[in-house]
Each structure stands twice: as C-alpha cells, then as structure tokens.
C-alpha positions as CSV (number, residue, x, y, z in Angstrom):
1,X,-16.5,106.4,190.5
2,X,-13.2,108.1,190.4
3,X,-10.2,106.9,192.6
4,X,-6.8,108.4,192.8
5,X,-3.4,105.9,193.0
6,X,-0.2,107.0,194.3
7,X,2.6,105.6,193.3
8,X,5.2,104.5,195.8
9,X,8.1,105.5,193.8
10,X,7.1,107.8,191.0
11,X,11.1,107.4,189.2
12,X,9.6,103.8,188.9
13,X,6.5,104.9,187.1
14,X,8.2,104.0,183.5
15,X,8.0,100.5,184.9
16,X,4.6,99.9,186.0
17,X,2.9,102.0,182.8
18,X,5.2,100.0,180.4
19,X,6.6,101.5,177.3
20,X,4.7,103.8,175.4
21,X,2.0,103.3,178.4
22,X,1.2,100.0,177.3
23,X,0.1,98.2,180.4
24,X,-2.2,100.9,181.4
25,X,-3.6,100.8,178.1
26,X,-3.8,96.4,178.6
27,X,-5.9,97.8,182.3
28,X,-8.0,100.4,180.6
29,X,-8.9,97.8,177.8
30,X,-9.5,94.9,180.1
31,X,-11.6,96.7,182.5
32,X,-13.3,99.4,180.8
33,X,-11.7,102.2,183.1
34,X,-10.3,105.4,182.1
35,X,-7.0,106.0,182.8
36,X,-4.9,109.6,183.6
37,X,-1.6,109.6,185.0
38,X,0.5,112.6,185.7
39,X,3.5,113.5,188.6
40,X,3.2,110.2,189.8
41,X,-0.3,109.9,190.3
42,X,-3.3,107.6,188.6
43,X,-6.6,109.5,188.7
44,X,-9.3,106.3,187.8
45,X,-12.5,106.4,186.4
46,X,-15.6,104.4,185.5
47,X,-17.9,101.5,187.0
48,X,-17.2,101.7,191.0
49,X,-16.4,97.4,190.7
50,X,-14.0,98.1,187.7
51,X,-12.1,100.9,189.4
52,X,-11.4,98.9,192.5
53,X,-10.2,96.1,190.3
54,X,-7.9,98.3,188.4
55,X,-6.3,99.9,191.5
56,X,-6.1,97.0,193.4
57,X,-4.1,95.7,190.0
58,X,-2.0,98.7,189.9
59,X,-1.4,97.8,193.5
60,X,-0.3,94.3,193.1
61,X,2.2,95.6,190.1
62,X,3.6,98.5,192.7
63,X,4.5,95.3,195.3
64,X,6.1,93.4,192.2
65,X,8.3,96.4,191.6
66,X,9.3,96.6,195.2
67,X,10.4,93.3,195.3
68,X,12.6,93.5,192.6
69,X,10.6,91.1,190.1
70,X,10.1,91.9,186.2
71,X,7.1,93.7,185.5
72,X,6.1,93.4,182.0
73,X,2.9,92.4,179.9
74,X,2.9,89.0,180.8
75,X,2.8,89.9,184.7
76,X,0.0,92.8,183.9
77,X,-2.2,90.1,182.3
78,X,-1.8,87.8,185.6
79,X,-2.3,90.5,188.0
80,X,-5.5,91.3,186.0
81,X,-6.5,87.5,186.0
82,X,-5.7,87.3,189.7
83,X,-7.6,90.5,191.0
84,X,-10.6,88.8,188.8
85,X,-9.8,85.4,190.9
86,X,-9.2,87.2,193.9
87,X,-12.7,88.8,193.9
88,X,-14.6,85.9,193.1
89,X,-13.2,84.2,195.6
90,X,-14.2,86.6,198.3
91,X,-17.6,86.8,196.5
92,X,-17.9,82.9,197.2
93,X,-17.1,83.5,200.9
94,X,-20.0,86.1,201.5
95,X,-23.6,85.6,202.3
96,X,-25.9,88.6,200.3
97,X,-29.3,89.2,202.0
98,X,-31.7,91.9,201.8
99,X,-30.9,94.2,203.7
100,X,-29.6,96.9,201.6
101,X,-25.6,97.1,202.2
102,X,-25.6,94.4,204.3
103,X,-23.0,91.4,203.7
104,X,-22.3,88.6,205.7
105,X,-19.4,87.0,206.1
106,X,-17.1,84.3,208.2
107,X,-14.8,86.4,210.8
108,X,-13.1,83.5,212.3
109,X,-11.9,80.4,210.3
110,X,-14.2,78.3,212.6
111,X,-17.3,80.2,211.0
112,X,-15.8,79.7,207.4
113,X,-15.9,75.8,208.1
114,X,-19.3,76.1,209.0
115,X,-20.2,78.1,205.9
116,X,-18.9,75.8,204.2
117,X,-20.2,73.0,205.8
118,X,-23.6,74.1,204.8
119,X,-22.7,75.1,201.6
120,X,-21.8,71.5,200.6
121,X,-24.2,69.2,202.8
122,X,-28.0,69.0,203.2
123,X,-27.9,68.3,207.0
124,X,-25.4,70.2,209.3
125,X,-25.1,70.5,213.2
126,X,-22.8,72.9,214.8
127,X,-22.2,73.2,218.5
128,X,-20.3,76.0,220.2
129,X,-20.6,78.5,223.4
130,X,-22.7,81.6,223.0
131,X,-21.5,84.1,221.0
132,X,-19.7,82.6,218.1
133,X,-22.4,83.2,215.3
134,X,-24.4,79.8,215.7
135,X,-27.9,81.0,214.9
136,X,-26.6,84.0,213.1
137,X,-25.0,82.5,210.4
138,X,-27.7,79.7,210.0
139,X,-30.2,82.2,209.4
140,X,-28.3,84.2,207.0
141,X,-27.3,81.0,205.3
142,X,-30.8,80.5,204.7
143,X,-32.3,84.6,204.0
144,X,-28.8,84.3,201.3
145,X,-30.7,81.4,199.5
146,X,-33.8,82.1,199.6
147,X,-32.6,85.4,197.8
148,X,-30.5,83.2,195.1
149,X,-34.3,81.6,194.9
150,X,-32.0,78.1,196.0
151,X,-35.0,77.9,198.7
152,X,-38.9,78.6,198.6
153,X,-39.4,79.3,202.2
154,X,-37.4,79.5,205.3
155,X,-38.3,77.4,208.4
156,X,-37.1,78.6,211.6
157,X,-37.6,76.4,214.9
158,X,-37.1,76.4,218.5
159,X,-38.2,74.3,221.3
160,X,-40.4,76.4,223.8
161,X,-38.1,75.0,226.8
162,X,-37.0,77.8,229.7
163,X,-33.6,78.7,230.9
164,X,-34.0,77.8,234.5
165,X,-36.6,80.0,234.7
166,X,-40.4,79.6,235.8
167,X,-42.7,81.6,233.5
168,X,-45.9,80.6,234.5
169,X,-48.9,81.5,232.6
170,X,-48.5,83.8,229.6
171,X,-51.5,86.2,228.1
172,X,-52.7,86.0,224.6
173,X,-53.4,84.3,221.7
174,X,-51.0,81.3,221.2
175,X,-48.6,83.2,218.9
176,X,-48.3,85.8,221.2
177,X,-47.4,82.8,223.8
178,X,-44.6,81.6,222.1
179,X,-43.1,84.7,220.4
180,X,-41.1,85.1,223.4
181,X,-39.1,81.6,222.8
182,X,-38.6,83.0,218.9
183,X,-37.3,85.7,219.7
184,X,-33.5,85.3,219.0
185,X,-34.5,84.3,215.5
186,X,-36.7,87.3,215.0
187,X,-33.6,89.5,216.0
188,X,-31.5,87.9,213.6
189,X,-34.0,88.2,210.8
190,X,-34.3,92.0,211.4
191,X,-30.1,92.5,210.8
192,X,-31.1,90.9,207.5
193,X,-34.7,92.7,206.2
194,X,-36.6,95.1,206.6
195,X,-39.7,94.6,209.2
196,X,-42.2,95.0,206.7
197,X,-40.7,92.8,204.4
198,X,-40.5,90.0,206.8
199,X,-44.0,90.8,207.8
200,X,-44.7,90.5,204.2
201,X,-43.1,87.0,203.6
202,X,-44.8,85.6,206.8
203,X,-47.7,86.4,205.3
204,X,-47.0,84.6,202.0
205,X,-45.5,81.7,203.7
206,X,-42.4,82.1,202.4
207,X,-40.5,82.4,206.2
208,X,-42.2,80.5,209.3
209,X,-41.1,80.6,212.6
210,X,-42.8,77.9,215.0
211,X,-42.6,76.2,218.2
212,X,-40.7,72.4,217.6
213,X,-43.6,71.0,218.6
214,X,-45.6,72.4,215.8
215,X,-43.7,70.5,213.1
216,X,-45.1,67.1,213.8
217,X,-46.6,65.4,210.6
218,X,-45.1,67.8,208.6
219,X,-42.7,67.2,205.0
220,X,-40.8,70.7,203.8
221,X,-39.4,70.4,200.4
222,X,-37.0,72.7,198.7
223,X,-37.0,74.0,202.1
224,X,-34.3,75.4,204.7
225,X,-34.9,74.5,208.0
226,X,-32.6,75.7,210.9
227,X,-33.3,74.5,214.4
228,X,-32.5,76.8,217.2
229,X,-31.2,75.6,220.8
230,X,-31.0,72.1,220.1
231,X,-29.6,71.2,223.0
232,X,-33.0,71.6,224.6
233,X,-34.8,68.7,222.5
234,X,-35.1,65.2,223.5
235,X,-34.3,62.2,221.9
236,X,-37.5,61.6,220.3
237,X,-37.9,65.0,219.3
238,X,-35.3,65.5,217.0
239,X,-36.0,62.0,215.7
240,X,-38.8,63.9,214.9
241,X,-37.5,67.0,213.6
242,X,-34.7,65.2,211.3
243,X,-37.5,63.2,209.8
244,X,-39.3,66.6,208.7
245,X,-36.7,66.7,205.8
246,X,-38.0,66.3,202.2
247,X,-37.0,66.9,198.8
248,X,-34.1,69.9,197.7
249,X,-34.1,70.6,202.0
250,X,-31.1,72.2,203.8
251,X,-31.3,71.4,207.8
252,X,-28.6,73.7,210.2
253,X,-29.0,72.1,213.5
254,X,-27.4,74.2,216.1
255,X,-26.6,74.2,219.9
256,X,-25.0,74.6,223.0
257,X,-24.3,71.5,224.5
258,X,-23.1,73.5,227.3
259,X,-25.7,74.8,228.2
260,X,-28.8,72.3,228.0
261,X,-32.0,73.1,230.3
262,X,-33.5,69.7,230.3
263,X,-34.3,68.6,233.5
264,X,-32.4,65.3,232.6
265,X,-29.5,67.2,230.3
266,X,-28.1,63.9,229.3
267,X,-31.2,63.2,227.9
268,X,-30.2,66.1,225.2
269,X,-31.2,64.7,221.6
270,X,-28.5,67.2,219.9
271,X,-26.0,65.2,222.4
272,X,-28.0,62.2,221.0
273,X,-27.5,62.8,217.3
274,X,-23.8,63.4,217.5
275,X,-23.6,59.9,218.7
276,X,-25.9,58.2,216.6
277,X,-25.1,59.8,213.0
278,X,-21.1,61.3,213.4
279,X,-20.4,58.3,211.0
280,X,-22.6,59.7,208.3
281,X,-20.3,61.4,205.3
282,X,-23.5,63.3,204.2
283,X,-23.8,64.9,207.6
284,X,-21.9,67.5,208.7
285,X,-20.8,68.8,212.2
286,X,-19.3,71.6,213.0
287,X,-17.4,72.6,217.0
288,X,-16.9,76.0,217.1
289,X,-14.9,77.3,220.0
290,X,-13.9,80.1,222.5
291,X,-12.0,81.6,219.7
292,X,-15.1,82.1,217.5
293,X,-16.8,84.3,219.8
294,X,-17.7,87.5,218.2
295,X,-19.9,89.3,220.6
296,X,-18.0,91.5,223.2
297,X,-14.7,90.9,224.0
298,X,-15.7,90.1,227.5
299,X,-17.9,87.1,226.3
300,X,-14.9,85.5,225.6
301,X,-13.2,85.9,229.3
302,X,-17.4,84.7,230.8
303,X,-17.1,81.2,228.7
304,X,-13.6,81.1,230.0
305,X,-15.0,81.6,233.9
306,X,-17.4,79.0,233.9
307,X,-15.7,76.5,232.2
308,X,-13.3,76.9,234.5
309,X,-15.6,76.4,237.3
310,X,-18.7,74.4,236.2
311,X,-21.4,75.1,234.2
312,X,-23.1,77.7,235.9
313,X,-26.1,75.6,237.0
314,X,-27.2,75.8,240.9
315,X,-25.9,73.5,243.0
316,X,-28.4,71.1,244.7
C-alpha cells in the first residue's frame, strides 16, 4: 500500500522528522514502513495495516505541533504506543463475521453497552423499540464467535406467535411452515454469510434455527443461543427456554416489550423474567431506546407517534 501525508505546515517539517530525520527513522523502524519525504510531503509504503498506523502517527505528531507542545523522541515513541493502543481498542469494539469486508460494530453507545454486556455475561436480555439493532447485533455476536471457534454451533429461536394477524393454514412440510416466523433471523444471517455457506452449516449442525417450541428436553453446551421476540413467550415458556442452558452457553434474550401479541400481554414471560431475575449480578439487561434506532430516520419519529398515543393495538 502506498499513502501520501501532507504536512500542515511544511517550515515545521524539521520538527516532526526530528534531527537528522530521526523520528521518521524511530516510525520506519517500529513499523516496518518505508519512508520518503520531499517539499513537505510523506509518500508511505508497505503492509496496508502498518501504513495507516504510521500516518495516523504522523498525524497525531502534526496536532502536537499545532498546539504548541514539544515534539521530540519521547512523544514519537508514545504516539507510536498510542496508535498501537488506539487500534486495539477499536479492534475490541468490532464484531468480524464471514462475510468478506463485512465488520460490525456499535453505532450508538446504547449498542456498545449491549456488546458489552454480552461480552462479559453468559445470559443477557435487551429490550428496546424496533429498529435499534436488537436481533442484529445478537446474531452477529454469535456468527463473531462462532468464527473465534468461542462457540460450536449457533441456536437461533423464535416463538411461532402472529402480529395481530390470522394466518390460517399454511402449505408444506413443517419447515416450510415455520420458515415464515424465522425469517428476520434468516435476513440477518445473510448480511453476515454467504447463502451457501449457511446452507452448508445447517447441514452440519453447526447453526439451527427452530420454532421455541422445538427446544423442549433439550441441553446446548458450548452453545450460543439467542431468542428472538421474547415478548411473545409466556411465563412457562421461557422458564423453559432459560433452562435449555448448559455448559460454556451464551443466551441473548431480546424483545419488545412494546409490542407483545399475546392475547393476555401481561402474561409476557420476557416482562416476567425482568421481574423475577433483575437481582441477578450474572445476568445482564440491557434498555435500548429511541436514540438507538438505526433504521431510517423516520423510524425514529413512528416510535415517537405511537408512544405518544398508545400502542398501536385496535381499540375494543
């Protein structure tokens, strides 16, 4: 890769490159790039990840010299510690899945408190209105470890319950039945991998995506299990989800307790849950709010609408 820096102030130059060019020499050395600098430009070259370390290092030494602070050997070797810091801080932050190019990351600091959240406990729940990243950052939690081989197989869930709607008998085999309810995890699976490599790890086992009512009986080790529209279980079946948990699990439980289509809504076991285990330190929950939403900008102003004026649901 080669990248070209300019200098702000190239009468300054002296200052950055150090006498007799020793600080470039300190950034060539520390990060294997090589180094030209002529009329106030620095033309860098080498590995694409070291170049953008080095400029954004010559960068942080061009903002010391504009405000007025001492730039001298000490300061390179901190700049180049930092930009290393800096990086793998940012690297700690993001969610790698297979999809080539694709990188997944928190956008508001809602989602990074859910990332973390699930980075650090075994059993998370996160409520919040549609639109703020719910499902989406569950399932890329999970594709990211079972990538980092910190899973063996992905368990994606939803109850089979419809939004206010009637859909009366449904043709085909019983997969083909409930691939309609799956489908928001299926869409969030394909910004993620490929289709035929999904096709290929259903196959092997390694991702499954089932009906809630399928898990009965079951134990999932060294497992991650998200469960979709909580909101529309009862009681009894998340008491019977939770319990699906075994060895080296991950859990993401996630809802909107806004909008629950129970025919009883306060009934709702993910309404349930946060009353009964909120007092747990090993479980985690997480509200995310209007401000999280990251779908269209007019989502935002729709939550806004109907909180402001019910839930939406048809009046007896």
């Amino acid at each position: 890769m080669e990248l070209t820096v300019n200098l702000d102030d190239p009468q300054k130059a002296g200052v950055i490159f150090g006498p007799a060019d020793k600080h470039l020499r300190m950034l060539r050395d520390a990060l294997g790039v090589q180094i030209f600098a002529r009329k106030g430009r620095i033309k860098l070259t080498g590995a694409a990840k070291n170049v953008s370390r080095a400029a954004a290092v010559l960068e942080n030494l061009q903002r010391a010299v504009r405000q007025g602070r001492h730039v001298g050997a000490d300061a390179v070797a901190t700049a180049i510690s930092d930009t290393a810091a800096d990086e793998a801080k940012q690297a700690s932050e993001m969610l790698d899945v297979y999809a080539a190019g694709q990188v997944i990351r928190a956008r508001t600091p809602g989602q990074q408190r859910y990332l973390n959240a699930m980075r650090t406990r075994d059993l998370v729940f996160c409520m919040g209105p549609a639109g703020t990243g719910k499902t989406y950052l569950a399932v890329a939690m999970a594709v990211h470890m079972l990538k980092r081989q910190r899973a063996k197989r992905l368990v994606l869930v939803r109850p089979a319950v419809e939004a206010g709607e009637k859909l009366g008998f449904l043709p085909g085999d019983m997969q083909a039945k409930v691939n309609p309810y799956l489908r928001p995890l299926f869409d969030a699976l394909h910004d993620m991998m490929e289709y035929d490599q999904i096709r290929r790890f259903m196959v092997n086992d390694l991702i499954e995506v089932i009906p809630l009512a399928f898990m009965r009986g079951r134990t999932l080790n060294d497992s991650c299990i998200i469960l979709d529209e909580a909101q529309n279980t009862t009681a009894s079946q998340m008491l019977m989800f939770l319990t699906r948990m075994g060895h080296g699990a991950k859990m993401i439980v996630t809802g909107d307790d806004s909008q629950i289509d129970l025919e009883q809504p306060g009934r709702s076991g993910l309404i349930d849950a946060r009353r009964r285990l909120s007092g747990l330190d090993e479980v985690a929950f997480v509200r995310l709010e209007r401000a999280d939403i990251v779908r269209h900008r007019l989502v935002q102003s729709v939550v806004d609408a109907y909180g402001r004026n019910g839930d939406g649901r048809d009046e007896p």
